[in-house]
Structure formats: C-alpha cells, structure tokens
C-alpha positions, 0 to 999 in steps of 0.5 A: 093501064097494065094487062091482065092475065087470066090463068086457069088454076088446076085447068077450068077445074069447074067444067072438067077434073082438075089437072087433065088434059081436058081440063087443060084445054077447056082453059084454052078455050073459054080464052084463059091467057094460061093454066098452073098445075102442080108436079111432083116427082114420086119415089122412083123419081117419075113426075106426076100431076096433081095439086096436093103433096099427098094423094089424099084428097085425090084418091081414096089412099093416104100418103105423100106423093114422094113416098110412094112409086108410080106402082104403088100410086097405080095400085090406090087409083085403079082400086078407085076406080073399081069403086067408082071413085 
C-alpha cells in the first residue's frame, strides 16, 4: 500500500484566511504532510500570495495581478479595509 499526503489547499482555508501565514501554520498543526499556495509576480515584478490571477475575488478591485504594481494593489487593499472588507 502506497502513502498518502494531506496537503493543505490555501492553508487550512476553513479556520483561517486563505493564504496567510496563519492559515499556513493551522495546517502544520492539525498535521497536514503540506500546504499549496499560489504566486504571482505584479507589474513591478514583486511576487505576491494569492489564488486567483486577478484580484477580484479578494478585494473589492478588479483586475489581473500582472497588470497591477505592488502600489496600485496596496491603494485597492487598504481602501478595503477602511470599508471592513
């Protein structure tokens, strides 16, 4: 009989924000053998953490990660968080 691996898709996405250290560690944890994330170099070239290839599901902004410079996805971030998003 072969083993099996539990990796942790996103972190433990269900007891912590995806992609976050925390969630990162939650993993670690409950035991999970690992955890996938997903990165993607912006505009200016500066790798970031996030699942999708835009920033629509995440933020309250639209738009591909690539398009966008670390600035430009602070700016649509903190202006969600002002809104408790």
């Amino acid at each position: 009989m072969s083993n099996c691996n539990v990796i942790a898709h996103r972190g433990a996405n269900l007891v912590a924000p995806q992609n976050t250290i925390e969630a990162f560690r939650k993993a670690i944890e409950i035991g999970c053998d690992g955890f996938e994330t997903d990165i993607h170099l912006t505009k200016d070239g500066i790798p970031v953490v996030c699942h999708n290839f835009t920033i629509d599901e995440t933020s309250n902004g639209v738009g591909a990660i690539k398009d966008m410079t670390l600035e430009e996805m602070d700016a649509i971030w903190d202006e969600a968080k002002k809104k408790g998003l």
